[in-house]
Each structure stands twice: as structure tokens, then as C-alpha cells.
OpenMM code with the backbone's topology and positions (N, CA, C; nanometers):
from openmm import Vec3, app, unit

residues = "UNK UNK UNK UNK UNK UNK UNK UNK UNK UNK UNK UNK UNK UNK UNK UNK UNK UNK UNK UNK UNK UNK UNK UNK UNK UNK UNK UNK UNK UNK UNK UNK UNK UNK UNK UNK UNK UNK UNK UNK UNK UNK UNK UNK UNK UNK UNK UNK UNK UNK UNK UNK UNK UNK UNK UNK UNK UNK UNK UNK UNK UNK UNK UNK UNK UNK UNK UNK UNK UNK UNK UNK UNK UNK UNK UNK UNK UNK UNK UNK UNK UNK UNK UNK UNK UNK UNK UNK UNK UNK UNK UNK UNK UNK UNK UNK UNK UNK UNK UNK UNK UNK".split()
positions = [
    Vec3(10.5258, 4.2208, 0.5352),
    Vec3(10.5656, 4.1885, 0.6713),
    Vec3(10.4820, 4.2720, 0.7682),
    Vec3(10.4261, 4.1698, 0.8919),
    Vec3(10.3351, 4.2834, 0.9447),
    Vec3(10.3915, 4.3268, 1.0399),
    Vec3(10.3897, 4.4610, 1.0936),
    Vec3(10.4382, 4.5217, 1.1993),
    Vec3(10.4031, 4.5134, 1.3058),
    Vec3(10.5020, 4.5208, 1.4551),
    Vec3(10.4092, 4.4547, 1.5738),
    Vec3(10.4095, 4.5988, 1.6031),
    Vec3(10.3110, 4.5996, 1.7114),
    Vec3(10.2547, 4.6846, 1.8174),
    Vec3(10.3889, 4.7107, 1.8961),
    Vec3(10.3946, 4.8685, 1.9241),
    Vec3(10.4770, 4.8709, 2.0320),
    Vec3(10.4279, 4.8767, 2.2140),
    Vec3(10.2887, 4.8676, 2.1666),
    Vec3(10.2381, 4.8056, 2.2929),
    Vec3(10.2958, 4.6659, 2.3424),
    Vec3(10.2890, 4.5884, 2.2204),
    Vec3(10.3246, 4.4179, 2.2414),
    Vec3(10.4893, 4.4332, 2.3404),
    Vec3(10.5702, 4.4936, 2.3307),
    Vec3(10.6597, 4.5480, 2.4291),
    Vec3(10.6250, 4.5713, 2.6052),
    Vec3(10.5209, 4.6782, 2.6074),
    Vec3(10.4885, 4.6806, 2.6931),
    Vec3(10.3955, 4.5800, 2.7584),
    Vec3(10.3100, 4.5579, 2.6875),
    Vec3(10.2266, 4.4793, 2.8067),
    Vec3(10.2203, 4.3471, 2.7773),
    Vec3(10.2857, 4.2210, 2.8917),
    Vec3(10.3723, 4.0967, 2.8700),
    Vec3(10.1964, 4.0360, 2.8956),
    Vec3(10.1399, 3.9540, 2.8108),
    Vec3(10.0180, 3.8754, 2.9148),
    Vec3(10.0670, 3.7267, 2.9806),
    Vec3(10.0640, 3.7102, 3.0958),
    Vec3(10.1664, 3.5689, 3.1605),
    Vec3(10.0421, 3.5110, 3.1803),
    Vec3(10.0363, 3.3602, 3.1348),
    Vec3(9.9551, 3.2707, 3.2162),
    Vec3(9.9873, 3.2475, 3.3576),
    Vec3(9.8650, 3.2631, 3.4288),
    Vec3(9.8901, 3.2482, 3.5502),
    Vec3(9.9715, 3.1023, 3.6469),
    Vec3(10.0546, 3.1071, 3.7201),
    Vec3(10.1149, 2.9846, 3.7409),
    Vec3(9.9510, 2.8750, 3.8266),
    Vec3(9.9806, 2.7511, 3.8273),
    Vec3(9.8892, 2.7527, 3.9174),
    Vec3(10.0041, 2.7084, 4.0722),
    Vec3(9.8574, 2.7480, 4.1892),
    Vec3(9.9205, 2.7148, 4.3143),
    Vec3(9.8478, 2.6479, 4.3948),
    Vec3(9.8746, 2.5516, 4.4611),
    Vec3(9.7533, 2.4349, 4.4995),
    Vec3(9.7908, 2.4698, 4.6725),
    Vec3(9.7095, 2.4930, 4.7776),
    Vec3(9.7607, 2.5265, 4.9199),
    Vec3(9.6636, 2.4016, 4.9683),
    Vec3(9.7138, 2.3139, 5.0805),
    Vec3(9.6207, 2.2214, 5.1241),
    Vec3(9.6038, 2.2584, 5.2883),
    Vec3(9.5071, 2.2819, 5.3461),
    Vec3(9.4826, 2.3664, 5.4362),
    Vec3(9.3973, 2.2781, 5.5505),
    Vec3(9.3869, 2.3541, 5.6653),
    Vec3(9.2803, 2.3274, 5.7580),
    Vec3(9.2393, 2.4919, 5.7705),
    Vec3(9.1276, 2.4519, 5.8419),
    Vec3(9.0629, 2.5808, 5.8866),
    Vec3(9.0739, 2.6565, 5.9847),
    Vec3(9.1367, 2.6172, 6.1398),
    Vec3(9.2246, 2.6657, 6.2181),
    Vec3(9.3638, 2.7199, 6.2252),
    Vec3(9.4217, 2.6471, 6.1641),
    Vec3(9.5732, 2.6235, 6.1342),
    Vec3(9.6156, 2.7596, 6.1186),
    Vec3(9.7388, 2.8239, 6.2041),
    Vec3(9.7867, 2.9736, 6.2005),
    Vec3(9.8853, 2.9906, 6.1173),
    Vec3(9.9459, 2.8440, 6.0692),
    Vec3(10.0379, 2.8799, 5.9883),
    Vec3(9.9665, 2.8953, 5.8607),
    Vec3(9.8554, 2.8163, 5.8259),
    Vec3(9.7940, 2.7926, 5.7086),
    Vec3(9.7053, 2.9442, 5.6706),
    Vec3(9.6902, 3.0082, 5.7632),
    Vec3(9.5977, 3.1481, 5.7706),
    Vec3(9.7271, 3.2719, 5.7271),
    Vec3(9.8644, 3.2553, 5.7796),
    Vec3(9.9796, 3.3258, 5.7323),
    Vec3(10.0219, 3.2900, 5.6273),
    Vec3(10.0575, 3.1690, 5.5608),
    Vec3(10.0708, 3.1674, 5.4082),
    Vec3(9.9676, 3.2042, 5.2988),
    Vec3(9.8294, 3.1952, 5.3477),
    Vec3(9.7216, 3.2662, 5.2690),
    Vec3(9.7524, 3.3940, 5.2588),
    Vec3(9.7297, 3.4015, 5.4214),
    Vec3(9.7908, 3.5981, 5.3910),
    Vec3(9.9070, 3.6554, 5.2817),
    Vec3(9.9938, 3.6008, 5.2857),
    Vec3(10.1341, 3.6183, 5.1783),
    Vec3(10.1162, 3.5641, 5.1054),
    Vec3(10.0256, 3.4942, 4.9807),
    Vec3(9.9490, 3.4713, 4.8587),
    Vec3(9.8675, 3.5868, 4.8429),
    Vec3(9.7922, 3.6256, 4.9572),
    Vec3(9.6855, 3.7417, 4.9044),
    Vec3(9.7382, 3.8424, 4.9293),
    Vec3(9.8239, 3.9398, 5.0026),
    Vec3(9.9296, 4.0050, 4.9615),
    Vec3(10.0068, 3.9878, 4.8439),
    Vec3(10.0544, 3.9151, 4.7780),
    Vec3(10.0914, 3.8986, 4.6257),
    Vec3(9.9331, 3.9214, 4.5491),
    Vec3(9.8857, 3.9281, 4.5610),
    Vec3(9.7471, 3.8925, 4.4605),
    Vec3(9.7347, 3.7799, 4.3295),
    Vec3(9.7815, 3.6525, 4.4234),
    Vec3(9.7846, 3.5771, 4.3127),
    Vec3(9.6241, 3.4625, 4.3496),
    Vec3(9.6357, 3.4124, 4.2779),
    Vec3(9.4670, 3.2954, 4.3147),
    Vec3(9.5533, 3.1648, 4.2901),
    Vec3(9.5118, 3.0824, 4.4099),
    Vec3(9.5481, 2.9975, 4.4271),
    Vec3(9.4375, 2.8645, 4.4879),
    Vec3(9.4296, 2.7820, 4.4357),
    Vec3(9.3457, 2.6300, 4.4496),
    Vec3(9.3352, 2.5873, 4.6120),
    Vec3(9.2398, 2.6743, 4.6999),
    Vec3(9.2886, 2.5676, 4.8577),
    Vec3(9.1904, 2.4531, 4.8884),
    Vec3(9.2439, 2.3373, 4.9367),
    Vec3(9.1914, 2.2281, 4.9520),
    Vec3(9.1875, 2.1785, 5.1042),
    Vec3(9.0496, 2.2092, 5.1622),
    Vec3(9.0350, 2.2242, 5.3103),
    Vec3(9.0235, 2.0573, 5.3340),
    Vec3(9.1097, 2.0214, 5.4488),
    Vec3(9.1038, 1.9118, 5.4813),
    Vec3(9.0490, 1.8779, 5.5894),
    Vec3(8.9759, 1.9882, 5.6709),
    Vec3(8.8771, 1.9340, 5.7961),
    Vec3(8.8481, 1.7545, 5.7593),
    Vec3(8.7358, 1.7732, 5.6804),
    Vec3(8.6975, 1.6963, 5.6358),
    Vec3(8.6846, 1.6528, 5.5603),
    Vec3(8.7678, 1.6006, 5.5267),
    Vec3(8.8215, 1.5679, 5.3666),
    Vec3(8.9262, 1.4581, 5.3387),
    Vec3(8.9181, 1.3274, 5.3952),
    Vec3(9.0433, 1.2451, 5.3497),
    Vec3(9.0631, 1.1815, 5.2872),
    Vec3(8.9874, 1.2177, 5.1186),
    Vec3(9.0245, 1.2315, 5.0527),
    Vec3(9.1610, 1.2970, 4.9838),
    Vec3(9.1221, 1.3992, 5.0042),
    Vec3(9.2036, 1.5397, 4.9688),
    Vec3(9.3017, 1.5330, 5.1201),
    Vec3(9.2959, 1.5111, 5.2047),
    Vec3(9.4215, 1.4601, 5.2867),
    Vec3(9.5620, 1.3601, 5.2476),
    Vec3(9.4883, 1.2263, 5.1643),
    Vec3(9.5751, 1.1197, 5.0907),
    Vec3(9.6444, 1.1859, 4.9671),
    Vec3(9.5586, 1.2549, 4.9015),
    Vec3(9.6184, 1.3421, 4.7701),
    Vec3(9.7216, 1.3903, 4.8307),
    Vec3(9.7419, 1.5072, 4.9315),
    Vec3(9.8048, 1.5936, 4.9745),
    Vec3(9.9490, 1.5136, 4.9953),
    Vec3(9.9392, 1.3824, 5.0838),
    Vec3(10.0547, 1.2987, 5.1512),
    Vec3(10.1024, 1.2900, 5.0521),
    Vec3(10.0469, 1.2487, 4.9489),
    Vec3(10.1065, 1.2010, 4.8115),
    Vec3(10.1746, 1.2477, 4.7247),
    Vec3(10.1555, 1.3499, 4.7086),
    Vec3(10.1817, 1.4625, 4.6196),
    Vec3(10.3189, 1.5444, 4.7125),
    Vec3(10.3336, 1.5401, 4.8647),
    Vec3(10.4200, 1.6030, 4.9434),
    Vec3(10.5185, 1.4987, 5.0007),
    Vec3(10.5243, 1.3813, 4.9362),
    Vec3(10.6173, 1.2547, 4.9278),
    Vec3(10.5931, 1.2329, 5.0983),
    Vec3(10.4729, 1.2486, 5.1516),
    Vec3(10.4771, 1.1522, 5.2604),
    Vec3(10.4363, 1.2753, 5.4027),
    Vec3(10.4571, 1.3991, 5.3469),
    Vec3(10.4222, 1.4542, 5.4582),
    Vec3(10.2472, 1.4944, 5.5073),
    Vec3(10.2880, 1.5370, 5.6289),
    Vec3(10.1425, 1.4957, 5.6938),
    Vec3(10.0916, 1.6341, 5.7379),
    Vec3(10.1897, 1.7397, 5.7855),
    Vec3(10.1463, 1.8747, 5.8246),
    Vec3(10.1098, 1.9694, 5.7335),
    Vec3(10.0120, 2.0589, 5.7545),
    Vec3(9.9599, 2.1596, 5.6909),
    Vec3(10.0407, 2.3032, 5.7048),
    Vec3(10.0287, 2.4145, 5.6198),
    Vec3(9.9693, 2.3705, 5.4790),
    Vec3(10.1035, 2.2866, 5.3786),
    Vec3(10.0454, 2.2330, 5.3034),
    Vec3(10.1318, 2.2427, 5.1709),
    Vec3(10.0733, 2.2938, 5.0763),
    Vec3(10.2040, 2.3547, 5.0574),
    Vec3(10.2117, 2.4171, 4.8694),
    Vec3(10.2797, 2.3854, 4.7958),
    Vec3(10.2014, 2.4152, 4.6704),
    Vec3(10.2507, 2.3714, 4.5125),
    Vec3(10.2272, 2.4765, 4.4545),
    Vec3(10.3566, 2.5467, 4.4040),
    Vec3(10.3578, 2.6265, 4.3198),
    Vec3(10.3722, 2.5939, 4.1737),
    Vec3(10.3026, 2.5725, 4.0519),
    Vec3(10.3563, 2.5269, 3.9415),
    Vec3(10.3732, 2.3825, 3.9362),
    Vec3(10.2843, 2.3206, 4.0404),
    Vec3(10.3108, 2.1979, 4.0381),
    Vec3(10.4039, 2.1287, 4.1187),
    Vec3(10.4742, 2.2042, 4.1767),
    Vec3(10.6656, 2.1634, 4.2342),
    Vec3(10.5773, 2.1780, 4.4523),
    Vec3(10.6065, 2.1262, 4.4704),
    Vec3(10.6346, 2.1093, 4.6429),
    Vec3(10.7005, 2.1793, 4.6924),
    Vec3(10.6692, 2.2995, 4.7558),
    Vec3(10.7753, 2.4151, 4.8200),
    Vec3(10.7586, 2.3978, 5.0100),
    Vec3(10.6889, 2.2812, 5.0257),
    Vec3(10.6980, 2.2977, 5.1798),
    Vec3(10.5754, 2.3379, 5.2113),
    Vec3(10.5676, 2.4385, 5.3462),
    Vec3(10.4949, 2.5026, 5.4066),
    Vec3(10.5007, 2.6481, 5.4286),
    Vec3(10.4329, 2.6844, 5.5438),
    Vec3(10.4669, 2.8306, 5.5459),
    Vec3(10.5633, 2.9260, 5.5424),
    Vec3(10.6355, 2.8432, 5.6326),
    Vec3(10.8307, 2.8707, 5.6888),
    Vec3(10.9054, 2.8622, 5.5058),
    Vec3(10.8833, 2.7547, 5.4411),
    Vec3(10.9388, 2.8041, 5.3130),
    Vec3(10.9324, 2.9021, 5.2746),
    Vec3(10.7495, 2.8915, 5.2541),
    Vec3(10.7302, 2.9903, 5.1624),
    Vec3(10.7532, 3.1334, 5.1488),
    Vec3(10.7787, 3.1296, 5.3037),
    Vec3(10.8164, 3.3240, 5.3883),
    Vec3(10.9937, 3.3336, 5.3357),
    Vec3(11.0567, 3.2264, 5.3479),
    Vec3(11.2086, 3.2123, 5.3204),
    Vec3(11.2025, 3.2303, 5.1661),
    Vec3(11.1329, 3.1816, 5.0867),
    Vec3(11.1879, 3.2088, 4.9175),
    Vec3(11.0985, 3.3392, 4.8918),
    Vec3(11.0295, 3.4020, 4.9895),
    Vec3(10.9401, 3.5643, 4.9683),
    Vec3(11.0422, 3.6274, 4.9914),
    Vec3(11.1741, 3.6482, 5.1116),
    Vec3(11.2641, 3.6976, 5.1439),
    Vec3(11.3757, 3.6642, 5.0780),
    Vec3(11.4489, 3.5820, 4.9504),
    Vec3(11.5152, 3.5756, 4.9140),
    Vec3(11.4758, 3.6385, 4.8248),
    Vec3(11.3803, 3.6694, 4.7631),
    Vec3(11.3498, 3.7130, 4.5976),
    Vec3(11.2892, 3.5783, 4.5447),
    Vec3(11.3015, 3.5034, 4.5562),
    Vec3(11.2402, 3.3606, 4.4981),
    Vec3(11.1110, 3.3356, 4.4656),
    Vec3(11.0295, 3.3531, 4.5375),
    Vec3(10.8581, 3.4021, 4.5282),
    Vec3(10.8239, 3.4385, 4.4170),
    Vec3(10.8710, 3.5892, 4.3901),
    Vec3(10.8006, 3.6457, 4.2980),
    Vec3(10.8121, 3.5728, 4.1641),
    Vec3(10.9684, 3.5126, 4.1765),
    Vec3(11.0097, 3.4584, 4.0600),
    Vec3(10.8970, 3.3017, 3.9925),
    Vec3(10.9180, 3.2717, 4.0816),
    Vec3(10.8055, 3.1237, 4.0910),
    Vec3(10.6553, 3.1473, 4.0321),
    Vec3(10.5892, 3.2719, 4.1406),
    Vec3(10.5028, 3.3291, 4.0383),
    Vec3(10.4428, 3.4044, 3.9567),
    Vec3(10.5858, 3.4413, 3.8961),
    Vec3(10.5784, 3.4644, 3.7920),
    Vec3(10.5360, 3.6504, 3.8044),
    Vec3(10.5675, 3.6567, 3.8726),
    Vec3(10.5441, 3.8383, 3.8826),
    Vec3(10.6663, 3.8972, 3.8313),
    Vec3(10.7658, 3.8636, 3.8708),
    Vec3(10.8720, 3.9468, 3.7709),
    Vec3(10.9898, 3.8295, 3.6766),
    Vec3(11.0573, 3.8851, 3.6002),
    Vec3(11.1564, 3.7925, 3.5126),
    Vec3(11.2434, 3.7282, 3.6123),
] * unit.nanometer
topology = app.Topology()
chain = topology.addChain("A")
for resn in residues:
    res = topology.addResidue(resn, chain)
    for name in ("N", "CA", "C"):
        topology.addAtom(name, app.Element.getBySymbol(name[0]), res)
């Protein structure tokens, strides 16, 4: 029987969640939810829609119809916009989503 590491205890390796942000390049709300992603230090997928409507139609689609920036996807799931995302940072919810603590 082989014995584990009591390192394997300590150090958990988590796949990273992914997080998809769909953005403009002005946008103040879209520049404050970056900020509170990069304050977490997590990496996250942003998809600038200046010019892009392409990646504008994806976005509607994927956010069952909405049209304002940003949206996020944490893990795949639709959490809204900025105003969410600051509300589940202040509940404890955030971290949980990605995956920073149990």
C-alpha cells in the first residue's frame, strides 16, 4: 500500500474555474468589475465588444437576452454584471464560485 504525502494535505491543486467578462472599452462599470477580478488574482477570458458583433450576439445569447455590459460567467453560469458581482464579493459568495476557498 503506498503511502501519501503529507504534503498532499497541504497543498490542494484546484483547476482554475473559467470566467468569461464581455466588455467595452470605456465602460466604468466594466473597468470596476475587472478591477475586483484582478484584486482576486484570478484570469479571466474578456471579450471586447467595441467592435465586435460577433461576440456582441454570443454575449445576448448566452445572457438570455441582455444587452448591457459587462457580463459575466463564472464557471459557465451568468452572474449579471458589476452590481452582482460586488453583491456575491460582499456576501462571501465570490470567493466561493472561484474557487479560492471551500
Amino acid at each position: 500500500m503506498a503511502s501519501e504525502s503529507p504534503l498532499n494535505d497541504l497543498v490542494q491543486e484546484r483547476a482554475p474555474v473559467k470566467i468569461d467578462i464581455y466588455t467595452t472599452r470605456f465602460c466604468p462599470y466594466c473597468i470596476r468589475a475587472k478591477g475586483l477580478l484582478d484584486r482576486k488574482r484570478v484570469t479571466y477570458n474578456e471579450y471586447l465588444l467595441d467592435d465586435d458583433d460577433f461576440q456582441r450576439e454570443v454575449m445576448i445569447r448566452r445572457s438570455n437576452g441582455r444587452t448591457s455590459v459587462p457580463q459575466i460567467f463564472i464557471g459557465g453560469r451568468g452572474i449579471g454584471g458589476c452590481d452582482e458581482l460586488h453583491v456575491l464579493d460582499s456576501v462571501g459568495e465570490l470567493d466561493v464560485m472561484l474557487g479560492l476557498v471551500d
